[in-house]
The first five atom37 places (N, CA, C, CB, O) and aatype in JSON, in Angstrom:
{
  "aatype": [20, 20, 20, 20, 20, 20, 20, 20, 20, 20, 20, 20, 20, 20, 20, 20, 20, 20, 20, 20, 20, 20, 20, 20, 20, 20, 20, 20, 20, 20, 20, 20, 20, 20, 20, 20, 20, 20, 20, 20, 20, 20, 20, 20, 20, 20, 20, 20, 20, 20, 20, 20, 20, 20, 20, 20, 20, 20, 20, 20, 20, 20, 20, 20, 20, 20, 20, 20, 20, 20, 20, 20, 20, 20, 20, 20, 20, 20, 20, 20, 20, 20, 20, 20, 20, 20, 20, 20, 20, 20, 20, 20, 20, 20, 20, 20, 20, 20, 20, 20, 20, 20, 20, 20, 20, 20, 20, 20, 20, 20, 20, 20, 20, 20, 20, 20, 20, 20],
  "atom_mask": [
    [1, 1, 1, 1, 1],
    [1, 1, 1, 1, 1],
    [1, 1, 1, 1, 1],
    [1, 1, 1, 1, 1],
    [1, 1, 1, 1, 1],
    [1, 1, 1, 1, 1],
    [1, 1, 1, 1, 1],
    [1, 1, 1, 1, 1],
    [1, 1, 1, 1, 1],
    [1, 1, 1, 1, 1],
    [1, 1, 1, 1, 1],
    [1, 1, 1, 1, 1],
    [1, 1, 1, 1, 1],
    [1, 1, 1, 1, 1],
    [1, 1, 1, 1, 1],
    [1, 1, 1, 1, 1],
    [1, 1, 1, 1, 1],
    [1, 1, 1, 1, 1],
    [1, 1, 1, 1, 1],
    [1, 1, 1, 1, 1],
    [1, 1, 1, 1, 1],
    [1, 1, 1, 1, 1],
    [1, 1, 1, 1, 1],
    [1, 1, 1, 1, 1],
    [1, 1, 1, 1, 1],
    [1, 1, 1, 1, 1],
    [1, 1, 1, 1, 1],
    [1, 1, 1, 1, 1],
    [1, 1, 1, 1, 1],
    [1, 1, 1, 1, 1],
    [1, 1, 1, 1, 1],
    [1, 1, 1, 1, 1],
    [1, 1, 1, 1, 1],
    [1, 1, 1, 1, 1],
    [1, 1, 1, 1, 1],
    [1, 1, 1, 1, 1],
    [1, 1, 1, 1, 1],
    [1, 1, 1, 1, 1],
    [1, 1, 1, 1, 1],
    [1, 1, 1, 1, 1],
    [1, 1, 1, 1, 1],
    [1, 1, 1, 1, 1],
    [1, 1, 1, 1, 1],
    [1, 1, 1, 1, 1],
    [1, 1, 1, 1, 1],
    [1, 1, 1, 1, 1],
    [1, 1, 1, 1, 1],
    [1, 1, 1, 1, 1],
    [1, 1, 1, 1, 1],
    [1, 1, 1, 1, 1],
    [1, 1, 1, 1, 1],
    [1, 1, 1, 1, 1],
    [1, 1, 1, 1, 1],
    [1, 1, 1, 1, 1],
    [1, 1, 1, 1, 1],
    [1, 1, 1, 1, 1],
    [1, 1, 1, 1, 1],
    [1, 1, 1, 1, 1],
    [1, 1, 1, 1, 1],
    [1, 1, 1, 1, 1],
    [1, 1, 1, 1, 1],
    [1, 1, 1, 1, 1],
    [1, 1, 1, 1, 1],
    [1, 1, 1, 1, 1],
    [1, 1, 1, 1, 1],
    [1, 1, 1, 1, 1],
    [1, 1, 1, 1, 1],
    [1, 1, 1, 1, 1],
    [1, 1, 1, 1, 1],
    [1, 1, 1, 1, 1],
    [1, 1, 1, 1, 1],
    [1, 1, 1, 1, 1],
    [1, 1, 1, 1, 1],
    [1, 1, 1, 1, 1],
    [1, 1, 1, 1, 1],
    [1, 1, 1, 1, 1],
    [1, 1, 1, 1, 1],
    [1, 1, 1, 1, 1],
    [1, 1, 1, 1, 1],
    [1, 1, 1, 1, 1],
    [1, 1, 1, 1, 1],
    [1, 1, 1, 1, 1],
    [1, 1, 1, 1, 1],
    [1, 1, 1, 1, 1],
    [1, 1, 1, 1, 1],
    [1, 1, 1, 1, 1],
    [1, 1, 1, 1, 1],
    [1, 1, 1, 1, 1],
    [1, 1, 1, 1, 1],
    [1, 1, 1, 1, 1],
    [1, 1, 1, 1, 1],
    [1, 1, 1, 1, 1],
    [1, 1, 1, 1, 1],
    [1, 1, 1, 1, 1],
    [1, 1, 1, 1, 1],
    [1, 1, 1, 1, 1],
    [1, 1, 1, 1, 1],
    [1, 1, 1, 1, 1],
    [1, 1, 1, 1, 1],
    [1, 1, 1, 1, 1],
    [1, 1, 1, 1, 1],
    [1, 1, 1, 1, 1],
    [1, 1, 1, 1, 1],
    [1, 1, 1, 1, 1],
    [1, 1, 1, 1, 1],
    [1, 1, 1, 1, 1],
    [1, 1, 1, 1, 1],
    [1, 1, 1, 1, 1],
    [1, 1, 1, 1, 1],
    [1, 1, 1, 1, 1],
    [1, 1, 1, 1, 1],
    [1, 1, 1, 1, 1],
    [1, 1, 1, 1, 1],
    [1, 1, 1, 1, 1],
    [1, 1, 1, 1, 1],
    [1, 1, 1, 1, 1],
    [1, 1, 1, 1, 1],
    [1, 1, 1, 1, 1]
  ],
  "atom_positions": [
    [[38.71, -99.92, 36.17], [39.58, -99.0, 35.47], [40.34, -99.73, 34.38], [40.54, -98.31, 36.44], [41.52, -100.11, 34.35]],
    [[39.45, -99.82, 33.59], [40.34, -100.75, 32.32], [40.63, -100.07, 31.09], [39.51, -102.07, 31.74], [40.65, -98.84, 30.96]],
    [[40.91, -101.06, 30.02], [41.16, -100.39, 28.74], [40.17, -99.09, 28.23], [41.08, -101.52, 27.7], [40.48, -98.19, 27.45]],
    [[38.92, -99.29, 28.93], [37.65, -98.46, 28.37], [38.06, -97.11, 29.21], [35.86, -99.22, 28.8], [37.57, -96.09, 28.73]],
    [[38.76, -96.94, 30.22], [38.53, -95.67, 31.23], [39.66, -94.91, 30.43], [38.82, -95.92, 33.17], [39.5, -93.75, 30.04]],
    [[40.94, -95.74, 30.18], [41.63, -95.22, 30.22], [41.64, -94.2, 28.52], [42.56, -96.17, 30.76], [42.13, -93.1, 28.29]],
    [[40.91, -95.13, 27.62], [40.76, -94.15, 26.06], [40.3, -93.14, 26.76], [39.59, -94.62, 24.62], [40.97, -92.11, 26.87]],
    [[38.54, -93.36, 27.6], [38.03, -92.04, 27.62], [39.09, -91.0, 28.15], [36.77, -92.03, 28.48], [38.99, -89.91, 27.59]],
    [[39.94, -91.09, 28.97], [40.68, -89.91, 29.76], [41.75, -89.59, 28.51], [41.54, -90.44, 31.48], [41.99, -88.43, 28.16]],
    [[42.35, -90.79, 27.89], [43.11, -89.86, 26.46], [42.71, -89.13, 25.64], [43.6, -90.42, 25.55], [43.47, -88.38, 25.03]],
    [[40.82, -89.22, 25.35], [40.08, -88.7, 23.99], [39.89, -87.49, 25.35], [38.39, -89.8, 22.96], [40.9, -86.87, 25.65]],
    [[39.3, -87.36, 25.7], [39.34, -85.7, 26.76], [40.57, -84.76, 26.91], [39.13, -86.02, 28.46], [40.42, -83.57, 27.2]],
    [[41.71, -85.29, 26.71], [42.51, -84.6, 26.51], [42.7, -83.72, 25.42], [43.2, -85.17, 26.64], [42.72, -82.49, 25.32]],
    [[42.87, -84.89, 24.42], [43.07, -84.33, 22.84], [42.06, -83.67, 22.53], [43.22, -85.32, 21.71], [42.42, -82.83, 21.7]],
    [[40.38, -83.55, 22.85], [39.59, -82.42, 22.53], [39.84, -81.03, 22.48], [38.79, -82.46, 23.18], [40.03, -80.53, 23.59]],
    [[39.89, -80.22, 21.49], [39.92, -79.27, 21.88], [38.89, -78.22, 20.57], [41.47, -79.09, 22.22], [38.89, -78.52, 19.37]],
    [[38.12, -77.06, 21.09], [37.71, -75.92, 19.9], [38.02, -76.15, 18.52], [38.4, -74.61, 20.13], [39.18, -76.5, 18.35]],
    [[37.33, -76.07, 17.47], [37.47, -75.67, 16.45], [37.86, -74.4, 16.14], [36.65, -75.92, 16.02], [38.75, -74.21, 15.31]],
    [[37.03, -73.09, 17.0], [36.87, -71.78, 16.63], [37.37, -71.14, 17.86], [35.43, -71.39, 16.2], [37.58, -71.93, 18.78]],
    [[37.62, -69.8, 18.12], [38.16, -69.32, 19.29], [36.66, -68.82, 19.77], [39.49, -68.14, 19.12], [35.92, -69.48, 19.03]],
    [[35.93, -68.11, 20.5], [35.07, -67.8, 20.86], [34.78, -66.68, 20.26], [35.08, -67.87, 21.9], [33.58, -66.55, 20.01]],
    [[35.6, -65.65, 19.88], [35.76, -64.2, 19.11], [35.2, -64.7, 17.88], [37.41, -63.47, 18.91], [34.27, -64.03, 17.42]],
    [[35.57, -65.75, 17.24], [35.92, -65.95, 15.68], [34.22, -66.62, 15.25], [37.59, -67.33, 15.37], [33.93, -66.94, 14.1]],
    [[32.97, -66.77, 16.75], [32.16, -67.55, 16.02], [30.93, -65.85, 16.57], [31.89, -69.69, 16.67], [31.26, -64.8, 17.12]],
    [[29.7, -66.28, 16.14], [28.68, -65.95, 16.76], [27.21, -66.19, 16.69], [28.82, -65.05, 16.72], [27.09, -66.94, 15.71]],
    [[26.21, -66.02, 17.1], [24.85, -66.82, 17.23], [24.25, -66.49, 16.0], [23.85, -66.44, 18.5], [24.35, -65.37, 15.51]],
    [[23.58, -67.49, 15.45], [22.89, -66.97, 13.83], [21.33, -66.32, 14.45], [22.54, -68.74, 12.38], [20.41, -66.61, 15.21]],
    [[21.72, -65.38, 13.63], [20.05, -64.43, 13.52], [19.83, -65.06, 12.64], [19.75, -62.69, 13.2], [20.53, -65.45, 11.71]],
    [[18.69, -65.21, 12.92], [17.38, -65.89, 11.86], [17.02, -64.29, 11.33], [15.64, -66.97, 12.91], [17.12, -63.18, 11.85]],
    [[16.47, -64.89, 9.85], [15.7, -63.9, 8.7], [14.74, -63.05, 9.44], [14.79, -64.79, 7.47], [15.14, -63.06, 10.6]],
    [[13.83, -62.43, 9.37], [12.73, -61.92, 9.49], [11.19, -62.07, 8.39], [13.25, -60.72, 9.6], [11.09, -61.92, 7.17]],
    [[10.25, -62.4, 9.35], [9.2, -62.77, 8.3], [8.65, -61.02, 7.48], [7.65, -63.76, 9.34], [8.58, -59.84, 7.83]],
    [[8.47, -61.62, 6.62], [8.04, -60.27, 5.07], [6.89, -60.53, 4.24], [9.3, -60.17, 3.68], [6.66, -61.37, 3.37]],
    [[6.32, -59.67, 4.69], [4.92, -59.54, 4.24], [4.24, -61.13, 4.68], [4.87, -59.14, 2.4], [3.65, -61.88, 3.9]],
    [[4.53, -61.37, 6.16], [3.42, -62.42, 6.56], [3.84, -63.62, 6.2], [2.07, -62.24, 5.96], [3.22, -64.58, 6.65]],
    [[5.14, -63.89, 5.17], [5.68, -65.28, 5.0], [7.21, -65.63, 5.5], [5.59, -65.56, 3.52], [8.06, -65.4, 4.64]],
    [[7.49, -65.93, 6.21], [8.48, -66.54, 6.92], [9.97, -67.08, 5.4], [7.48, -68.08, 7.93], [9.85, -67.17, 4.18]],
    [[10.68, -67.22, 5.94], [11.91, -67.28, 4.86], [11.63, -68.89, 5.03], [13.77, -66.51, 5.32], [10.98, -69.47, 5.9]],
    [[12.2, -69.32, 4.11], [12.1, -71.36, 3.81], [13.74, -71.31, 3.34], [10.58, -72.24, 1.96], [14.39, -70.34, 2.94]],
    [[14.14, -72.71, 3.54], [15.27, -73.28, 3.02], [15.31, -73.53, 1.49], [15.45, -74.46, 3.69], [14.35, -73.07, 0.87]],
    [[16.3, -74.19, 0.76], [16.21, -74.7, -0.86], [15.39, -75.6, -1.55], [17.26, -75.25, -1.2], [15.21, -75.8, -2.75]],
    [[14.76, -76.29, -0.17], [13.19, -77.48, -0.53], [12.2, -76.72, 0.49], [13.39, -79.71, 0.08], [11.92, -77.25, 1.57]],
    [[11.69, -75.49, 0.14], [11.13, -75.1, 0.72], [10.16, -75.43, 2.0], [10.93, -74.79, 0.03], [8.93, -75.47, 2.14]],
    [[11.46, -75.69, 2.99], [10.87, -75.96, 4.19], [10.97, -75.12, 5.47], [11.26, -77.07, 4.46], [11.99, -74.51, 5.14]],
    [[10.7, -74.67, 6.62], [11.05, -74.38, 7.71], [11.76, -75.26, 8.76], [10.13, -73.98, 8.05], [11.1, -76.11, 9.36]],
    [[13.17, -75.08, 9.02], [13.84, -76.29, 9.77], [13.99, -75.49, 11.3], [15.57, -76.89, 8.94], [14.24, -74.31, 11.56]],
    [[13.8, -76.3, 11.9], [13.32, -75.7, 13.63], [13.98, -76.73, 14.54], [11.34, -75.72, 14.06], [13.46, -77.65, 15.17]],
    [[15.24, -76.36, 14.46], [16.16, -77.57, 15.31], [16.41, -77.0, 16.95], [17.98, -77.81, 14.42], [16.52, -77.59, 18.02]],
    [[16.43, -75.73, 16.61], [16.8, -75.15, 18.32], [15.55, -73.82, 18.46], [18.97, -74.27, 18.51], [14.89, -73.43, 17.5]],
    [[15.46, -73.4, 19.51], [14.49, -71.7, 19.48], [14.78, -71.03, 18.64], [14.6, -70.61, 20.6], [14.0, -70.65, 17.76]],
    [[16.33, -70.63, 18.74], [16.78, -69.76, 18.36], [17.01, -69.42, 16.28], [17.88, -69.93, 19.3], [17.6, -68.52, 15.68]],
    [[16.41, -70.33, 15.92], [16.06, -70.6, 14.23], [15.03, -70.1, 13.66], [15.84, -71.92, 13.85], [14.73, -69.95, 12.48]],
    [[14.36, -69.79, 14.93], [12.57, -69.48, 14.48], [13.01, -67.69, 13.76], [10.98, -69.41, 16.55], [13.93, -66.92, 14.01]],
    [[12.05, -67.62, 13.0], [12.3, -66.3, 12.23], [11.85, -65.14, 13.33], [11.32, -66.21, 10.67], [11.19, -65.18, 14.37]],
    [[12.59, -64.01, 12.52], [12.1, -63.01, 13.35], [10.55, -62.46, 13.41], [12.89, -62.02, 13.04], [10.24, -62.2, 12.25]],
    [[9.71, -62.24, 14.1], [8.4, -61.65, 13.92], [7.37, -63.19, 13.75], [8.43, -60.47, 12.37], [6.23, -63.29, 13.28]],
    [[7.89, -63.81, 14.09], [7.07, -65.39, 13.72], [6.89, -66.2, 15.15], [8.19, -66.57, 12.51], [7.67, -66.01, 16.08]],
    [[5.99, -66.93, 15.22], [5.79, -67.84, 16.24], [5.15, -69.33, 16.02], [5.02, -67.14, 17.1], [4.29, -69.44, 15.14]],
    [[5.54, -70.53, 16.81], [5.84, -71.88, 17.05], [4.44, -71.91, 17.32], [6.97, -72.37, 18.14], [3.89, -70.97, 17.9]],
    [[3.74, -73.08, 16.89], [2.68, -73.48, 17.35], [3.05, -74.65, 17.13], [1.5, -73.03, 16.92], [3.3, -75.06, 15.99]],
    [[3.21, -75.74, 18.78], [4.08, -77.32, 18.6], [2.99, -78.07, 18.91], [5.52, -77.77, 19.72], [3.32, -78.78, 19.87]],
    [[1.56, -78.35, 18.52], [0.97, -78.89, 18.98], [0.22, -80.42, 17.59], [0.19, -77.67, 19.71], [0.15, -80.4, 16.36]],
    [[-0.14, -81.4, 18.52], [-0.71, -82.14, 17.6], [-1.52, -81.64, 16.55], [-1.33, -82.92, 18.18], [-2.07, -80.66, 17.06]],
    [[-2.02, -81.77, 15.05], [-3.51, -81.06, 14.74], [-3.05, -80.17, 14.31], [-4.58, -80.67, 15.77], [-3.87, -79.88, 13.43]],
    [[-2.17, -79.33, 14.24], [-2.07, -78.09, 13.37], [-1.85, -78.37, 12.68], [-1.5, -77.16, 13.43], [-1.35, -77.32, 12.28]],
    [[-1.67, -79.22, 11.69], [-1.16, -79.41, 10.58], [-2.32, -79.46, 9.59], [-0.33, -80.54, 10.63], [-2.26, -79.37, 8.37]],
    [[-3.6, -79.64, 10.5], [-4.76, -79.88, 9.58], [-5.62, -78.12, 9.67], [-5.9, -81.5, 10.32], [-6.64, -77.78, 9.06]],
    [[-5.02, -77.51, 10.35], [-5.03, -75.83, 10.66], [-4.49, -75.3, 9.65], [-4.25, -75.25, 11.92], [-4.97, -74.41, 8.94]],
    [[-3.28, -75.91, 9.53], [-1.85, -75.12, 8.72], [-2.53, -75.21, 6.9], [0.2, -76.46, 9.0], [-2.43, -74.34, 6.03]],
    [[-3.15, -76.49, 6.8], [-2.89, -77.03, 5.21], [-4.75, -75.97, 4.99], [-2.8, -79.67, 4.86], [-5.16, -75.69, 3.86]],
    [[-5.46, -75.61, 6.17], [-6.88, -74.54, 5.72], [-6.12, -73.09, 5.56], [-8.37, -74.38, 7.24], [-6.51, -72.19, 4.8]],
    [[-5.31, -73.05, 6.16], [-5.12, -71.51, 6.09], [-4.27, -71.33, 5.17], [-4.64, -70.79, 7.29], [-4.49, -70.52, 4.27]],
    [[-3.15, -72.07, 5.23], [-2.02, -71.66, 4.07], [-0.72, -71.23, 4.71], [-2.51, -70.36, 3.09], [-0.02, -70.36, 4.18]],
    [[-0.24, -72.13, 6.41], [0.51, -71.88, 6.92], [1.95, -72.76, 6.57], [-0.05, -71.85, 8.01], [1.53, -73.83, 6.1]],
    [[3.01, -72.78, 6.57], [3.59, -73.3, 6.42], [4.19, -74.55, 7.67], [4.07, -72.45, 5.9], [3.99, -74.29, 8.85]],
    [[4.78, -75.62, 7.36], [4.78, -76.85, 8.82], [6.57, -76.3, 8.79], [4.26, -79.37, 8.37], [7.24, -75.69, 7.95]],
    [[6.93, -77.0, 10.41], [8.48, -77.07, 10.59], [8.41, -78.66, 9.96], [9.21, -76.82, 12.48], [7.56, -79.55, 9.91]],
    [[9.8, -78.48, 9.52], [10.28, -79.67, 9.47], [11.41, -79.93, 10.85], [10.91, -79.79, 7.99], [12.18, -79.06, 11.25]],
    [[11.29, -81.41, 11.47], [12.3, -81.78, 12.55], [12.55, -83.2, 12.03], [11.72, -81.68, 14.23], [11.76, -83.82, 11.32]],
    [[13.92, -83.7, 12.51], [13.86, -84.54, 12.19], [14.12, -85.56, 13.59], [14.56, -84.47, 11.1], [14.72, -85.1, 14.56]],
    [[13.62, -86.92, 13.58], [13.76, -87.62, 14.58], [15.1, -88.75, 14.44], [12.41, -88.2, 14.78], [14.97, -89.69, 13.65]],
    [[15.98, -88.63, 15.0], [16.98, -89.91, 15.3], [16.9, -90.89, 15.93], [17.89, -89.73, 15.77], [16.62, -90.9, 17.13]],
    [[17.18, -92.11, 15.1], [17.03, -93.07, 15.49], [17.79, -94.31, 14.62], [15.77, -93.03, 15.65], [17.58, -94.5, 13.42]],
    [[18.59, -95.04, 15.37], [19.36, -96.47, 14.54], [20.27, -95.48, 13.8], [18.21, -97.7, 13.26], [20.39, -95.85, 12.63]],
    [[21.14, -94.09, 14.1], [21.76, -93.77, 12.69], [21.28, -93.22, 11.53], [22.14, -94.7, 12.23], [21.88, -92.89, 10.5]],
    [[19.6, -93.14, 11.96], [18.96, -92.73, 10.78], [18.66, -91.14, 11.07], [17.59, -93.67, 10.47], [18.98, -90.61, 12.14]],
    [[17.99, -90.41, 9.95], [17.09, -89.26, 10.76], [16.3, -89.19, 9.57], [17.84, -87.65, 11.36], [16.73, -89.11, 8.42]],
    [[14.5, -89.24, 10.12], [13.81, -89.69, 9.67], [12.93, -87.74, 9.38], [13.31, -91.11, 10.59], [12.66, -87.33, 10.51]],
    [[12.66, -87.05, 8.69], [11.87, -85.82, 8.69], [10.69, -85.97, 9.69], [11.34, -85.5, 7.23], [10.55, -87.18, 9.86]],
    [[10.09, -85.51, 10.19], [8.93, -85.4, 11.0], [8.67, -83.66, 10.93], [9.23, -86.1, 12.65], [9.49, -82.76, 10.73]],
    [[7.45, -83.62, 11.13], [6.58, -82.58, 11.06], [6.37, -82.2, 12.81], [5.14, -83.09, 10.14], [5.53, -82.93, 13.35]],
    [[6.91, -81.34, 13.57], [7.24, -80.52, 14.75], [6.1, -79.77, 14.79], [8.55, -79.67, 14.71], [5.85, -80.08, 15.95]],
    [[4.83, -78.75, 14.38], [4.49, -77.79, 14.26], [4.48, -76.9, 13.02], [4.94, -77.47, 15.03], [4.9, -77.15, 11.89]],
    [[3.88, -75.78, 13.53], [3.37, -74.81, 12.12], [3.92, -73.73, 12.72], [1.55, -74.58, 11.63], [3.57, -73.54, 13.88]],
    [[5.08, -72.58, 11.99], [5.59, -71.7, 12.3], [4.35, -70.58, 11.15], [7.35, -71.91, 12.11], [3.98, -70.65, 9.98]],
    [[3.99, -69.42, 12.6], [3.12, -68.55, 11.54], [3.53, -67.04, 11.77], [1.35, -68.75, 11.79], [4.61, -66.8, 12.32]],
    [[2.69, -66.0, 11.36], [3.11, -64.91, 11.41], [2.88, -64.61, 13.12], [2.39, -64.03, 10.29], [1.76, -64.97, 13.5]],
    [[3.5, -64.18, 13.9], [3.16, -63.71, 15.38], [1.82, -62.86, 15.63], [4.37, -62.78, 15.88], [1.26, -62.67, 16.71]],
    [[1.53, -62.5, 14.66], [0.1, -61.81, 15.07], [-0.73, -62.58, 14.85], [-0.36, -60.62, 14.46], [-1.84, -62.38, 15.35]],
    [[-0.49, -63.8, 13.97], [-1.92, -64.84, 13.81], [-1.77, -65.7, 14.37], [-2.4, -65.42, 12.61], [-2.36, -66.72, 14.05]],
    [[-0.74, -65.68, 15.66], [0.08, -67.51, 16.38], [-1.62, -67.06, 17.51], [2.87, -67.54, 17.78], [-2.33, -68.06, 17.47]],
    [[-2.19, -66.12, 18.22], [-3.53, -65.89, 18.89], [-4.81, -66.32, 18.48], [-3.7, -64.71, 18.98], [-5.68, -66.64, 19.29]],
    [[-5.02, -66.36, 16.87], [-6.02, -66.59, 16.43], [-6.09, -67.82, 16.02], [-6.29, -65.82, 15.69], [-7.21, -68.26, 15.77]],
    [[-4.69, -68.87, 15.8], [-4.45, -70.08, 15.41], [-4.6, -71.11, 16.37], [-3.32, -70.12, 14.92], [-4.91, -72.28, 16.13]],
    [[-4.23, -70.36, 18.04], [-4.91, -71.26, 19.52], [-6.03, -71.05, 19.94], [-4.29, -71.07, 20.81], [-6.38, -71.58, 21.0]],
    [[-6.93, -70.18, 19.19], [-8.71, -70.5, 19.75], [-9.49, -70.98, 18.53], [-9.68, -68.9, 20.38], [-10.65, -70.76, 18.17]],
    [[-8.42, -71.76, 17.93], [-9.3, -72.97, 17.37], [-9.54, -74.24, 18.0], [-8.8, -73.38, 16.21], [-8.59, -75.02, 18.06]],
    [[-10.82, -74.63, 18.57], [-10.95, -75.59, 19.26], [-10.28, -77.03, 19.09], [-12.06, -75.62, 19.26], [-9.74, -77.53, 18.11]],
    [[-10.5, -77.52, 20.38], [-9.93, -79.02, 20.15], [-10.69, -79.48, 20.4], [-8.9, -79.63, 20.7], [-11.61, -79.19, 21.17]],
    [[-10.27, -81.24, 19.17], [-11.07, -82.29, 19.08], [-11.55, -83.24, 20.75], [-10.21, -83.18, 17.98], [-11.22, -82.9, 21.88]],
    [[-12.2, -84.18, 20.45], [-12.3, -85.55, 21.91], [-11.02, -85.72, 21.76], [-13.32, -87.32, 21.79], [-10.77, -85.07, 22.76]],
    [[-9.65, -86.13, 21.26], [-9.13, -86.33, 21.61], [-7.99, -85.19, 21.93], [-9.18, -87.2, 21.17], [-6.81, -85.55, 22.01]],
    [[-8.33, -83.93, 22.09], [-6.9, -83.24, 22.58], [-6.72, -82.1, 21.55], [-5.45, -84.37, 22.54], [-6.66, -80.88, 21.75]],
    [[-6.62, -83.02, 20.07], [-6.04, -82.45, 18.66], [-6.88, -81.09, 18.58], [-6.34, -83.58, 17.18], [-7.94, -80.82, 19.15]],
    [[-6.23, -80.45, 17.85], [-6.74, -79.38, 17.11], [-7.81, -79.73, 15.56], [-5.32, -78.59, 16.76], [-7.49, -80.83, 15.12]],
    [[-8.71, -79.2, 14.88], [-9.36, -79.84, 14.01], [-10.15, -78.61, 13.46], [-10.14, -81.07, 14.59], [-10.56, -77.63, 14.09]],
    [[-10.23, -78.82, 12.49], [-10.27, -77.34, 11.73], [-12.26, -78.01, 11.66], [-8.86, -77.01, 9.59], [-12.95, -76.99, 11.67]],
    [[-12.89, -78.86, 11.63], [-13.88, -79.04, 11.33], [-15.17, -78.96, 12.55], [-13.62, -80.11, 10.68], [-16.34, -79.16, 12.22]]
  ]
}
């Protein structure tokens, strides 16, 4: 119980809300229109929690879609990975229209697992 216990029990105190619970609420995501999903200002899809994914759209998180995504004309999530302080972009998946997320998983997979458009 040393100098280290005792900050943590002072910094737990002094925490407290930014917002009252009334004052916040959950972001609705856009809705996809006419089959294309809404993008950010560098036209990307950012997919940090479920609840970001557009409306009428669905997650496909798998290795290999990306070589699916760039035949059809789907758009990729962007995620980013942390690490050292850094956060590096990485490619998560291909967010598509929900009626084509069925026809985008009976594309076979490669020997190794991947998905492969060839």
């Amino acid at each position: 119980m040393g100098i280290v216990w005792q900050r943590t029990q002072e910094e737990q105190g002094l925490m407290q809300g930014l917002f009252a619970e009334l004052q916040t609420e959950v972001y609705r995501p856009l809705p996809v229109v006419n089959g294309k999903a809404p993008k950010n200002d560098f036209t990307y899809i950012d997919l940090y929690v479920p609840n970001l994914l557009p409306i009428g759209a669905g997650h496909v998180p798998f290795k290999g879609t990306t070589n699916i995504a760039r035949t059809f004309g789907f758009k990729y999530v962007s995620g980013f990975e942390f690490w050292k302080r850094r956060a590096t972009p990485i490619i998560t998946g291909v967010v598509v229209p929900a009626e084509k997320k069925p026809a985008l998983l009976e594309v076979p997979l490669d020997k190794d697992g991947h998905y492969s458009c060839s």
